[in-house]
C-alpha positions in Angstrom: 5.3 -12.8 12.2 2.3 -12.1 9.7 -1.0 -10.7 11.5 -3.4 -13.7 11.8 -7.0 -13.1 11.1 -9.6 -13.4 14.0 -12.3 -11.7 13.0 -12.8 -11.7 8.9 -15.8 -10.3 8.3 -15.2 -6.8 9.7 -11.8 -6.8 8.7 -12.4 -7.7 5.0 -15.0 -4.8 5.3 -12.1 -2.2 7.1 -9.9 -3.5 4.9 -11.9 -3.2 1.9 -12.9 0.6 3.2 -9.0 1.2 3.3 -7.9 0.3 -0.4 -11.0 2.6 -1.6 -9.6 5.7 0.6 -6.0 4.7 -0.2 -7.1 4.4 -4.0 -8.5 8.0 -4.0 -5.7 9.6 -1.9 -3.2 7.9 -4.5 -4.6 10.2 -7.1 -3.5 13.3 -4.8 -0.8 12.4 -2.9 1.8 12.2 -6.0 0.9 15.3 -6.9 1.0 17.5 -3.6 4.2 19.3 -4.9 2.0 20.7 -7.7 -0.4 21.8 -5.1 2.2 23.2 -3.2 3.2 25.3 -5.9 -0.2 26.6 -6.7 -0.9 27.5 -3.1 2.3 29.7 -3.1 2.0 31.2 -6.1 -1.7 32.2 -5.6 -0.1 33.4 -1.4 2.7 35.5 -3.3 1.5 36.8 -6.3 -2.8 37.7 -6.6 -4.0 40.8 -6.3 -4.5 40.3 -2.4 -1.1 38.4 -2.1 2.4 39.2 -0.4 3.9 40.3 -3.6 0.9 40.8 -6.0 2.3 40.7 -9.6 -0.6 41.1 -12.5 1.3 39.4 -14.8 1.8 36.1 -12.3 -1.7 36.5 -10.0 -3.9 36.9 -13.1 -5.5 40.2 -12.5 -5.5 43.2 -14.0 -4.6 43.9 -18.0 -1.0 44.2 -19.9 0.0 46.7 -22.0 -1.9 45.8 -24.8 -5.4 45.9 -22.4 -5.6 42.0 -22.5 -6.8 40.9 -19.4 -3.7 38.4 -17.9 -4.0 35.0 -17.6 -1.4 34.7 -15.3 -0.3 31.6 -13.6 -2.8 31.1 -10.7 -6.0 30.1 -12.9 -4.6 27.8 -15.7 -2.8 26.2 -12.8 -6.1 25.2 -10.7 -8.2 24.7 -13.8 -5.9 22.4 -16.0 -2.7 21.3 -14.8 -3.9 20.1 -11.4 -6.6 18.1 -12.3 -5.3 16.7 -15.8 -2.2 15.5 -12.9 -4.6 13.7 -11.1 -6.5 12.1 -14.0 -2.9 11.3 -15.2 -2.2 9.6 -12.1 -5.1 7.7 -11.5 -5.2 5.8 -15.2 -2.0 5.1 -14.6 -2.8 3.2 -11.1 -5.1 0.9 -13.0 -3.1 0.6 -16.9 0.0 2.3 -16.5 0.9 5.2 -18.7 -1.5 4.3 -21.3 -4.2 4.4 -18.9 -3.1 7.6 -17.5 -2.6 9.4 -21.2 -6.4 8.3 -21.7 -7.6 9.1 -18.5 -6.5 12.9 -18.5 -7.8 13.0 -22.5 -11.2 12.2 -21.0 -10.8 14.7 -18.3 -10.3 17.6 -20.3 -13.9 16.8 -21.6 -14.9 17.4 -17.6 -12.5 20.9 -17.3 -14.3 22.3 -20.2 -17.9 21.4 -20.0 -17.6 22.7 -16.0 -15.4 25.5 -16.4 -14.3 25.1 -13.0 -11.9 22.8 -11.4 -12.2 19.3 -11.9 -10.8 17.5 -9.2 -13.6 15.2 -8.6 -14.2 15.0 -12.0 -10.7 14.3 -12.8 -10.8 11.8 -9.8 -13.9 9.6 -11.6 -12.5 9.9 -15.6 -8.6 9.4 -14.6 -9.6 5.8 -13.6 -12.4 5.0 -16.0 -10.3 5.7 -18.9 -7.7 3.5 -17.8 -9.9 1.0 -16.9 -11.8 1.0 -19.8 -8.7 1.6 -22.3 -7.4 -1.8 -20.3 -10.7 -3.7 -21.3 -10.7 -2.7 -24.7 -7.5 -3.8 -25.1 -7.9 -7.0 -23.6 -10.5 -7.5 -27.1 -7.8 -8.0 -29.2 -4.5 -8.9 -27.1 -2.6 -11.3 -29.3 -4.9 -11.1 -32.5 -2.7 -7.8 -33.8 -0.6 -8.7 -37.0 3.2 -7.9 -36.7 3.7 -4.8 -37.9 0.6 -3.2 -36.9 0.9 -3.2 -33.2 1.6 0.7 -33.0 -1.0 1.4 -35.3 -3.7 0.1 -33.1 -2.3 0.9 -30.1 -2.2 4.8 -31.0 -5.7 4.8 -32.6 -7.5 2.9 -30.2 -6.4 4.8 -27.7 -7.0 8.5 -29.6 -10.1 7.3 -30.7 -11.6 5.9 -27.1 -10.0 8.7 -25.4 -12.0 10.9 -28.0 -15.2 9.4 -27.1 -14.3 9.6 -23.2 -14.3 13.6 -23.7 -17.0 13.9 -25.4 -18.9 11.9 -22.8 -17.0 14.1 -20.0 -18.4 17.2 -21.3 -21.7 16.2 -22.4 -22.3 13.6 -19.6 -20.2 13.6 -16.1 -19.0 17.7 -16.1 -23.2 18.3 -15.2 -23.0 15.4 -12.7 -20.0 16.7 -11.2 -20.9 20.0 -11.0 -23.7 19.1 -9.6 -22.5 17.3 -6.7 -19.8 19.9 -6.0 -22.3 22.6 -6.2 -23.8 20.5 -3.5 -21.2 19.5 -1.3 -20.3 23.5 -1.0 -23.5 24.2 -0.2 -23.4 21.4 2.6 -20.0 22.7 3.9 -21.0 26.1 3.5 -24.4 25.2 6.0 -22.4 23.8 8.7 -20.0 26.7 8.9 -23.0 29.3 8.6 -24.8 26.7 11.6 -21.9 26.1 13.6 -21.8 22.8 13.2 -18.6 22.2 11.1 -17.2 21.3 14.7 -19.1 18.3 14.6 -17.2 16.7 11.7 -14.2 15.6 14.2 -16.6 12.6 15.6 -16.1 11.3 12.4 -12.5 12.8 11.0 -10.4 11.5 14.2 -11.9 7.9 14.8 -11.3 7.5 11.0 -7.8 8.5 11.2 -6.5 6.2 13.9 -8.1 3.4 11.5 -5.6 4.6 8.9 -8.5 6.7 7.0 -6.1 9.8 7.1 -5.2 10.2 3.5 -8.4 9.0 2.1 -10.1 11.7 4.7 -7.7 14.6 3.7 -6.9 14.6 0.4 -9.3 12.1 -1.0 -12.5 14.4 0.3 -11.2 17.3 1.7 -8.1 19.1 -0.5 -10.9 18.6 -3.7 -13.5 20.5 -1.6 -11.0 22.8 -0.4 -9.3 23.6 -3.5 -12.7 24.6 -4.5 -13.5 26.4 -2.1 -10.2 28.5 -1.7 -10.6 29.4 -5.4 -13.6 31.9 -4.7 -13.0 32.9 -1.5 -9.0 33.1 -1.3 -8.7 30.4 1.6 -10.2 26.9 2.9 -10.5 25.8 6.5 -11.4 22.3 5.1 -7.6 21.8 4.5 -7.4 21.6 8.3 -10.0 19.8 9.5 -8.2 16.8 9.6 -4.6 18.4 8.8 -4.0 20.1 12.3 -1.1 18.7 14.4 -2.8 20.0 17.5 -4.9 16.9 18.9 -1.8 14.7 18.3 0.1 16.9 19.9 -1.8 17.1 22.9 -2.0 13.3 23.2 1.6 12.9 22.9 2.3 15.4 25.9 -0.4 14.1 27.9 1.9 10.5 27.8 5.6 12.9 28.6 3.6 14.0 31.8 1.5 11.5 32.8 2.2 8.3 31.2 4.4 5.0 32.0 6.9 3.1 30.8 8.0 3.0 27.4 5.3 5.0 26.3 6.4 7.7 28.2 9.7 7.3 27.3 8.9 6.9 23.3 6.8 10.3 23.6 9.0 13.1 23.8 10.8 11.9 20.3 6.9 10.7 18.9 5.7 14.8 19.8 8.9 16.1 17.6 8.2 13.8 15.0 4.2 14.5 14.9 4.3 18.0 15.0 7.4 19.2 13.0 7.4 16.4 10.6 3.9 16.0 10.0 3.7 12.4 10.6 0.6 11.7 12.2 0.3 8.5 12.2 3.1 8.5 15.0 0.3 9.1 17.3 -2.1 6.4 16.3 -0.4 3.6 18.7 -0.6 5.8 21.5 -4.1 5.8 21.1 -4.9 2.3 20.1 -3.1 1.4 23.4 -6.4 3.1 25.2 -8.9 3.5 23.3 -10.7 6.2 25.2 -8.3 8.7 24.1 -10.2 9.3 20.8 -12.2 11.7 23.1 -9.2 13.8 23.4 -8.6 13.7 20.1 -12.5 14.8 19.2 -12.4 17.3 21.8 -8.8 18.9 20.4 -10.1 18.7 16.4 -13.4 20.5 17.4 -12.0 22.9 19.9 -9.1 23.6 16.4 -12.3 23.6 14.1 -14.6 26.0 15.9 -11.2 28.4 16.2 -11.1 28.4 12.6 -15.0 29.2 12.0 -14.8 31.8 14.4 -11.2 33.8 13.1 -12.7 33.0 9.9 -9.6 31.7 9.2 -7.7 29.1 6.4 -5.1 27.7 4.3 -4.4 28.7 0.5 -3.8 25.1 -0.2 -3.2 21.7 1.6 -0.8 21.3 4.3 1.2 17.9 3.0 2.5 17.0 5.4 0.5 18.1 8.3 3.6 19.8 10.0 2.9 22.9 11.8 5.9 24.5 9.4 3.9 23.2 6.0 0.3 24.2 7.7 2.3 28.1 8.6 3.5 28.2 4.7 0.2 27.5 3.3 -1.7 30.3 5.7 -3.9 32.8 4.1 -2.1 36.3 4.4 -5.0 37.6 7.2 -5.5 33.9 8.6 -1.9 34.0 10.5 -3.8 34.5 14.1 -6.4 32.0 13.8 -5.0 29.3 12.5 -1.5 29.2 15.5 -5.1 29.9 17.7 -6.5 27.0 16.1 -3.2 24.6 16.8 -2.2 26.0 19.9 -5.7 25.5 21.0 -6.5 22.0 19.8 -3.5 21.0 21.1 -4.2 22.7 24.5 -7.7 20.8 25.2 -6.3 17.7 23.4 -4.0 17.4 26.1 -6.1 18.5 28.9 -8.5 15.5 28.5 -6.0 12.9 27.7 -4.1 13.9 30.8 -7.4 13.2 33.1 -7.9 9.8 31.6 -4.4 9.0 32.0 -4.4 10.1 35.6 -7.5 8.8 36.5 -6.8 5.0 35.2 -6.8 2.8 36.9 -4.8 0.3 34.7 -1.4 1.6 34.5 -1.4 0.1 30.5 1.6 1.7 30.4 3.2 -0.7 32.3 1.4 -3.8 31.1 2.0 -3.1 27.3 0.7 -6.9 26.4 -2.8 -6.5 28.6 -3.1 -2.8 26.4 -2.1 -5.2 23.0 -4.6 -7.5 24.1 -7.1 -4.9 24.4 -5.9 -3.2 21.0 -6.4 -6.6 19.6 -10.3 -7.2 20.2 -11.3 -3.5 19.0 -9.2 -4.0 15.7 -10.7 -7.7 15.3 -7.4 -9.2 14.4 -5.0 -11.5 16.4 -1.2 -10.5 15.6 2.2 -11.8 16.5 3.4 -8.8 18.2 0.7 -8.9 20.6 1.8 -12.9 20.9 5.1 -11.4 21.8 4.2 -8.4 23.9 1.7 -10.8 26.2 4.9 -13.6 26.3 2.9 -16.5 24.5 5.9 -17.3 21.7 8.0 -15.0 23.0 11.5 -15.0 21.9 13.3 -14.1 18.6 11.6 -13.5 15.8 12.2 -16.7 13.8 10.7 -18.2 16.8 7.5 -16.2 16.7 7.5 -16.7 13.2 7.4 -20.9 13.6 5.1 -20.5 16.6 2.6 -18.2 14.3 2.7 -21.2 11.6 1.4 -19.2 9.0 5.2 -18.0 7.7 7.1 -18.3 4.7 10.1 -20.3 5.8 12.8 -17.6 5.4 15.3 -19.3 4.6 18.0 -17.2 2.7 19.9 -14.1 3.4 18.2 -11.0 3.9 19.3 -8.3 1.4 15.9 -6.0 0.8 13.3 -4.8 3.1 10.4 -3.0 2.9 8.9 -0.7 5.3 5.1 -0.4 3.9 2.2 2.4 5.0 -0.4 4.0 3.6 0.9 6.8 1.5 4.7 5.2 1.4 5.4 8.7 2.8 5.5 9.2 6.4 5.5 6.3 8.8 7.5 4.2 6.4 9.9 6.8 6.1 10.2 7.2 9.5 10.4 3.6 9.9 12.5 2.3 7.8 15.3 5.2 8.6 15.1 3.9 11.9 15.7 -0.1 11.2 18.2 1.0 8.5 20.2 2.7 11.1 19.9 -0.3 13.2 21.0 -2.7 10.7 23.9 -0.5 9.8 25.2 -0.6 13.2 24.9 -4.4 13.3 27.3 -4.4 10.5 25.4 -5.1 7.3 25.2 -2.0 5.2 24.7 -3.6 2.2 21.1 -4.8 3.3 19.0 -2.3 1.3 15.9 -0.8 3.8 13.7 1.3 1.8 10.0 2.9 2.8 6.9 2.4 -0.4 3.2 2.9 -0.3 1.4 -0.4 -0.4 -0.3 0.1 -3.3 3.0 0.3 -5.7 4.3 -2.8 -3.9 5.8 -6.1 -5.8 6.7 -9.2 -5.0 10.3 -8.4 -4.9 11.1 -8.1 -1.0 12.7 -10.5 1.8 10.9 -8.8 4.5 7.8 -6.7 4.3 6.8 -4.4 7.8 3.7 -2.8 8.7 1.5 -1.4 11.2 -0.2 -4.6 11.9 -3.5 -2.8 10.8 -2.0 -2.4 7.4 -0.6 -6.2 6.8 -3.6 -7.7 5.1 -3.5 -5.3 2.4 0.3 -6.0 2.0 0.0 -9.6 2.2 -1.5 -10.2 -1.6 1.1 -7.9 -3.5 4.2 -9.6 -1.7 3.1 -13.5 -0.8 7.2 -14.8 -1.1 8.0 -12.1 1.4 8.1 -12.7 5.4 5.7 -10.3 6.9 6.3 -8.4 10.3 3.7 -6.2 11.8 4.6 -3.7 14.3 2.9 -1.5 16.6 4.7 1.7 17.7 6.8 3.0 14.4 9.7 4.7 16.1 11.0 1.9 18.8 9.3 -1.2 18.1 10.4 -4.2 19.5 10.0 -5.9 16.3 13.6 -4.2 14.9 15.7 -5.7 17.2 14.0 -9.0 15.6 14.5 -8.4 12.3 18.1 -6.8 12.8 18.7 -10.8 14.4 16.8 -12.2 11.7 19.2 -10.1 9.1 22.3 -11.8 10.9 20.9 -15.7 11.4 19.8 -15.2 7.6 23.0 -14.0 6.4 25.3 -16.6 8.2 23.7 -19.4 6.3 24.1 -21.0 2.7 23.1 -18.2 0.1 22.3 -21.5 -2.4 20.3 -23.3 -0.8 18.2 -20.4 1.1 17.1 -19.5 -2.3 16.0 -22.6 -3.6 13.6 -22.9 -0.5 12.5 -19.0 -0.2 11.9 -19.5 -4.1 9.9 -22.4 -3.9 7.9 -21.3 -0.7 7.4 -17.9 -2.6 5.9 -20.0 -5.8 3.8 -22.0 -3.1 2.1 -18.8 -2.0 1.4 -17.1 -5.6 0.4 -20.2 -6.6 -2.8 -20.8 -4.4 -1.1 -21.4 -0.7 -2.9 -18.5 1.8 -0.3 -19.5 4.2 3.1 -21.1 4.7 4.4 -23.8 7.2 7.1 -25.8 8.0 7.1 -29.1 5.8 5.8 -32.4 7.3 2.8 -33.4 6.1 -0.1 -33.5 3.3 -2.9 -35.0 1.7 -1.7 -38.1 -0.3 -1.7 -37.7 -4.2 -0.1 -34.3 -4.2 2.7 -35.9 -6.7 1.7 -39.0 -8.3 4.0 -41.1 -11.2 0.9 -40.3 -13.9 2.2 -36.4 -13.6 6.1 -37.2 -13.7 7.8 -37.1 -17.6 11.3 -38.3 -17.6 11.5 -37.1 -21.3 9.4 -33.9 -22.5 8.7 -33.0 -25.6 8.7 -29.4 -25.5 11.4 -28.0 -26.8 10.5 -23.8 -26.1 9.7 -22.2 -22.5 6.3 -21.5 -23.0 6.0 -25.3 -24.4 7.2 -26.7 -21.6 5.1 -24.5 -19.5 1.9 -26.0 -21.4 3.4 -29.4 -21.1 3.9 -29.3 -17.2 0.5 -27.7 -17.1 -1.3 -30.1 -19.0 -0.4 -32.5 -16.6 -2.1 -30.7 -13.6 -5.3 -30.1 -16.1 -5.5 -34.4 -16.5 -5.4 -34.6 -13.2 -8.4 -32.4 -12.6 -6.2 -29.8 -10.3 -6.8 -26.6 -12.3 -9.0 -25.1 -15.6 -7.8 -24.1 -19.0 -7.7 -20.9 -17.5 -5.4 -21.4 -14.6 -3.0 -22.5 -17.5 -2.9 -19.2 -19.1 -2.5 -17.7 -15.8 0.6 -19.5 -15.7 2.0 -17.9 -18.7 1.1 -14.7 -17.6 2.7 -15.2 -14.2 6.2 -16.2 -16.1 5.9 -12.5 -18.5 5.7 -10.8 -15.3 8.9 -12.2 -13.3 10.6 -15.1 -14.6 10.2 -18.6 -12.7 13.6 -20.0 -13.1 15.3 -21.3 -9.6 18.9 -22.3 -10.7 20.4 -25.7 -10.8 18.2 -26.5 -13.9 15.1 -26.1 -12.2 12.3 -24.2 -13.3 8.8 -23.7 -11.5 5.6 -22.3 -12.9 2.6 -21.4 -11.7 -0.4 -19.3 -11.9 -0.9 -15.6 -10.9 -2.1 -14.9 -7.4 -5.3 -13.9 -9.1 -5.6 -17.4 -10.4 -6.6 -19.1 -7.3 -9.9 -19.4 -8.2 -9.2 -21.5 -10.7 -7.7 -24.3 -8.9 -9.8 -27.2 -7.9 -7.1 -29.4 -5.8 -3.3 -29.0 -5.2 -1.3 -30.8 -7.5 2.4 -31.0 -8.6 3.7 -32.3 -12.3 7.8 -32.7 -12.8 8.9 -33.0 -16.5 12.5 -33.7 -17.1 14.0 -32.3 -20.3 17.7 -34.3 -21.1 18.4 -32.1 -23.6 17.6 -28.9 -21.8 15.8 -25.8 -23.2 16.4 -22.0 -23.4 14.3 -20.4 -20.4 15.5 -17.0 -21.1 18.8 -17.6 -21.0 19.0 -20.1 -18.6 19.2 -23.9 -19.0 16.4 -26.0 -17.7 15.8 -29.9 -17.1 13.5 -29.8 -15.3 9.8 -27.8 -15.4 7.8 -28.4 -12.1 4.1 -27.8 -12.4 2.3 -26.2 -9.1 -1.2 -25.6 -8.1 -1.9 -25.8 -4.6 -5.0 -24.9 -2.5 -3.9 -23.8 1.2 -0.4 -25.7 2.7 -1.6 -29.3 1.2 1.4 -28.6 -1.4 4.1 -27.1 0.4 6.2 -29.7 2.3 6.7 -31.7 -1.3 7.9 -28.0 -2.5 10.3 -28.0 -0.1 11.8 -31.5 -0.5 12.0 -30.1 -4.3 14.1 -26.9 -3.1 16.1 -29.5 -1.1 17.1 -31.5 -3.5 17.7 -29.1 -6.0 19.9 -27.2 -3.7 22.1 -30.6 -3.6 24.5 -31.0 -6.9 24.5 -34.5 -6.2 21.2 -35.5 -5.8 20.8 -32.7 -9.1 23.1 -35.4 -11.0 20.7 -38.6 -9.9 18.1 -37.2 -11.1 19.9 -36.5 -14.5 20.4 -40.0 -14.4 17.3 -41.5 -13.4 16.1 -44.1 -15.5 12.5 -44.6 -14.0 9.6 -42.5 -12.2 9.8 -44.3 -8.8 13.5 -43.3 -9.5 12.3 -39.6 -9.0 9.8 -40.0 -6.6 12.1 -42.0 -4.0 14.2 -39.0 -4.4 11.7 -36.4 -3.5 11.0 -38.5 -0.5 8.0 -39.5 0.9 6.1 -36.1 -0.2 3.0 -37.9 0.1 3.0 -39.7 3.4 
């Protein structure tokens, strides 16, 4: 079910493109309630507003002849971008990393004296960064006692010498460059050229650029910008529902099959619930549609320059009834001119290229997959279904892919992963969770996350198969679906069968082998197969201890990993990787059984796959738990992962549990492992 790689160069580079944007949106997308609130504020209550109120807009003087304050400015110049600083330290070091972030930050807000969002946007996640480096210096050299101590100074004093360097150092940079890009903006509206900007905005939107696009450029630059002159169009440059729109009704009249069918529901959706990315499919099915899109975001863009109209503030989501709310108070005309308009030419040129094709992709969905395929670069499973090579259910698909964790346990949390973790996945995952429902499983949790804040806690992980590379790394135990069309694909119907097969087998025993397939992964494997074969000398007698010494978890943990490091499998370093791996999320399987490994970051550090079993008669604590047995992995690729699964199997069995309890001699072990090495 996980997208297979064709073409790694130019995804690594998309791919790598994406987690910037993503990473830069992330600052801003947490925080659009607080923009919200500052756009309707400044709407309601300046001096040119709905309801001007001195004391509220800022304008004006009180009764003592002090000028107010008010709400608007202090808002835009320090709570907004000391939000996003906040946000982006904690990204890279939690809520240390954001409390030192913002500290630097308000270095930026006062030597500007303007708003910081760029600024705020470049210290958030240098202070963090740099807070988790200098931490990293003396991690585990801190006397007891005196942990809070250093914690609290080093941070106050760093976080010091961040805003001093923000106000003496980056606030003239950043000015600067904003100073700059105004002047840029300001020359392509004064040219007529702002229209132009949609070659670039729409392409990079169907390639899941939207959020980096929107709020990681634009709502900075537009925030700006609405702060002298009362309104932005930047926030809809790439905002505006109209080209979507006009795609979308361009497939209810003219196009085929299901996607004609899917459109009517995918228009609603797009345009009232501001999902965008509903659209993207529709477009990625025939590629030549971008044109409408271009032509519908200029025609929306050159409305705008000429009404001289614009928002207050961002338009999150871009629903027509967020974009009406955030209208300037004399841009009402312009910008319904600017959607209606869009949307109108949008539609106009999608409908001649639907009617004039002469492939009817609407009716060959696999041939317009296949197609999809070669412009995205990467081979995927739903295209292997949609085309009928490995069609069938989806545990089918999944053993005809070969590159699957072996799912092997009930299904009782799934994820449904997009950019932002805010529109598609929502919309997603209330549609499968619906469907599961009626299957009769309520109690299978289906919940919708950004990718960036995902963990490796999920059975089943679903994307938009341009989006499952990047949530591959965070959630390797997890089986990985892609899907192509976010409201009906057929991929649910898959999973909802997948949910029932899964849940009508052995709860035990599924563990032990999901477990053990999920350890394979974080601990070097970059894919999963069925068992059945490997490299000789995978598990050898020289790495099996019938009677460890260890008598503590992390002990054992260097006892087991000692092993792999004689056999010249992994470094020193993969060993502390190993301990760092078991603070995170604890490696013990049941049935005595115990299996650590390195983080996912450790790879590198692993020169051949290698397995070491030490057997502990007495058994030691592993929080909480009793272990017997510590298994040792390091594995490069699959080479490791069919004598994984004998493990799970035999662990899964009380019996063979007992005989190894009772095993007198290595070849003892190893005969009841099976032949992992043949």
């Amino acid at each position: 079910m996980a997208t297979e790689t064709v073409a790694k160069p130019r995804t690594s580079v998309r791919v790598g493109v994406q987690k910037f944007g993503t990473f830069l949106s992330g600052m801003i997308m947490p925080n659009i309630g607080a923009f919200i609130a500052w756009g309707l504020i400044t709407a309601l209550f300046i001096e040119k507003g709905w309801i001007p109120v001195p004391a509220l807009g800022g304008f004006g003087t009180n009764a003592e002849g002090v000028p107010n304050v008010g709400l608007v400015g202090p808002m835009i110049t320090y709570l907004l971008p000391l939000l996003i600083a906040y946000t982006g330290g904690r990204m890279v070091y939690d809520v240390r990393g954001g409390v030192v972030g913002a500290i630097g930050t308000m270095g930026v807000i006062v030597g500007a004296g303007i708003p910081m969002f760029i600024g705020a946007m470049i210290m958030g996640p240098l202070g963090g960064w740099t807070m988790k480096k200098i931490d990293s210096i003396w991690d585990g050299k801190i006397r007891p006692g005196f942990e809070m101590l250093v914690n609290n100074f080093s941070a106050g004093i760093w976080g010091a010498l961040l805003a001093m360097l923000g106000f003496y150092g980056i606030s003239p940079l950043v000015t600067a460059f904003s100073t700059a890009a105004g002047n840029v903006v300001q020359f392509l509206v004064n040219n007529g050229l702002l229209p132009l900007t949609s070659i670039f905005i729409e392409p990079a939107k169907v390639l899941f650029l939207n959020n980096a696009i929107n709020h990681g450029v634009l709502t900075p630059l537009g925030i700006q910008q609405s702060l002298e002159q009362g309104k932005s169009i930047l926030f809809l440059l790439e905002a505006n529902p109209g080209p979507g729109l006009g795609i979308l009704l361009a497939y209810m009249f003219f196009g085929r099959g299901a996607a004609k069918a899917s459109a009517p529901g995918a228009a609603l959706i797009h345009f009232f619930g501001g999902i965008h990315e509903i659209y993207f499919p529709y477009v990625l099915m025939k590629p030549i549609l971008i044109l409408a899109a271009i032509a519908g975001g200029m025609t929306g863009i050159a409305t705008l320059a000429v009404t001289n109209a614009g928002l207050v503030a961002p338009a999150a989501p871009g629903s027509i009834i967020a974009v009406i709310a955030q209208t300037s108070r004399d841009s009402y005309l312009g910008v319904i001119l600017a959607v209606v308009l869009a949307a109108t030419v949008s539609f106009l040129v999608a409908s001649v290229i639907l009617k004039s094709s002469k492939t009817p992709v609407e009716d060959d969905l696999g041939d317009a997959t296949s197609r999809m395929e070669q412009m995205k670069g990467k081979k995927s499973s739903v295209a292997s279904a949609l085309t009928g090579a490995g069609a069938g259910t989806a545990a089918g698909n999944a053993a005809e892919a070969g590159n699957v964790a072996v799912l092997a346990g009930p299904i009782k949390n799934i994820v449904f992963a997009c950019d932002a973790g805010m529109g598609s996945s929502a919309m997603g995952a209330s549609v499968l969770r619906n469907k599961i429902k009626a299957a009769g499983y309520p109690d299978v949790k289906v919940t919708n996350a950004a990718i960036a804040s995902l963990s490796d806690t999920y059975d089943v992980v679903i994307t938009h198969q341009d989006l499952t590379e990047r949530a591959k790394p965070a959630t390797a135990s997890a089986v990985h679906v892609s899907v192509d069309n976010f409201m009906n694909s057929p991929r649910y119907d898959e999973i909802v069968e997948l949910v029932k097969s899964s849940n009508a087998e052995s709860a035990p025993a599924a563990r032990g082998a999901h477990v053990a397939e999920a350890a394979a992964a974080e601990a070097g494997a970059d894919t999963v197969t069925e068992p059945g074969g490997g490299p000789a000398g995978i598990l050898v007698a020289d790495s099996v201890i019938l009677n460890g010494t260890a008598t503590t978890r992390d002990a054992a943990i260097d006892e087991a990993g000692r092993l792999l490091l004689a056999r010249g499998a992994v470094d020193t370093e993969y060993l502390e990787a190993m301990h760092e791996r078991e603070e995170s999320v604890s490696t013990y399987m049941g049935s005595y059984l115990a299996i650590p490994h390195g983080t996912n970051a450790a790879k590198d550090h692993i020169m051949k796959s290698a397995v070491s079993v030490v057997r502990y008669p007495e058994g030691i604590d592993w929080n909480g738990k009793e272990v017997k047995f510590v298994v040792g992995v390091a594995g490069i690729n699959n080479e490791h992962l069919h004598i994984l699964s004998s493990i799970a199997k035999v662990f899964t069995n009380k019996a063979q549990v007992a005989q190894l309890e009772a095993a007198t001699t290595i070849d003892e072990v190893l005969d009841l492992f099976g032949k992992v090495n043949s």
